[in-house]
N, C-alpha and C positions, 0 to 999 in steps of 0.2 A: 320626068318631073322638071329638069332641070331646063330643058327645050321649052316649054311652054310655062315659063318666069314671064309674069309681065310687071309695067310700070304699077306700084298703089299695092302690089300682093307685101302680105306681110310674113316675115321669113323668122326663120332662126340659122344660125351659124352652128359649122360643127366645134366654138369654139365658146358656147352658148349666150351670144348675143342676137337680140331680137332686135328686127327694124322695118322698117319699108322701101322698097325697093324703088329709088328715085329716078334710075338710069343704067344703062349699059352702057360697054366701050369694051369690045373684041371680047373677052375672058375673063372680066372685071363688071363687078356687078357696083352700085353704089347707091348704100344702104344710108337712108336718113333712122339716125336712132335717137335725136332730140329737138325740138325746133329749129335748130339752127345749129346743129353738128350732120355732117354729113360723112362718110367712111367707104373708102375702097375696098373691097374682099373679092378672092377669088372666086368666081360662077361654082367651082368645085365644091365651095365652102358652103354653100348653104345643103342644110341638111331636110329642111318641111319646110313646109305653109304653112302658116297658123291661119284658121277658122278665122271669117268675118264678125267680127262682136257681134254675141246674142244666138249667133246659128245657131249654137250649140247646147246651150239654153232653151231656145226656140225647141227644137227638133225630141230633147228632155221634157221638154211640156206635152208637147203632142204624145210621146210615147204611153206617159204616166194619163193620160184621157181614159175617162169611163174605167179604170181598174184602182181597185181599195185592196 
């Protein structure tokens, strides 16, 4: 999971901060988590990817289709 981090995925920390991933630099990931705050964390540190707004919603709708 952690080999295929790109720029724009949206993460969580195992420290429970959530951001988007603005940049790399060797082992050092750098996590935008406000307009205009930006934050260094260890590539180790991140623990998931958080779902694209709505997937998950979206995928919820589909399931509940044609069943009462």
């Amino acid at each position: 999971m952690l080999a295929s981090l790109k720029t724009g995925d949206r993460v969580v920390t195992s420290g429970g901060v959530f951001g988007t991933i603005a940049g790399f630099r060797d082992n050092v990931v750098q996590l935008q988590i406000a307009p205009t705050v930006k934050i260094d964390v260890a590539r180790s540190a991140i623990t998931g990817i958080q779902p694209e707004p709505g997937a998950a919603s979206k995928s919820s709708e589909e399931d509940g289709k044609g069943k009462k």
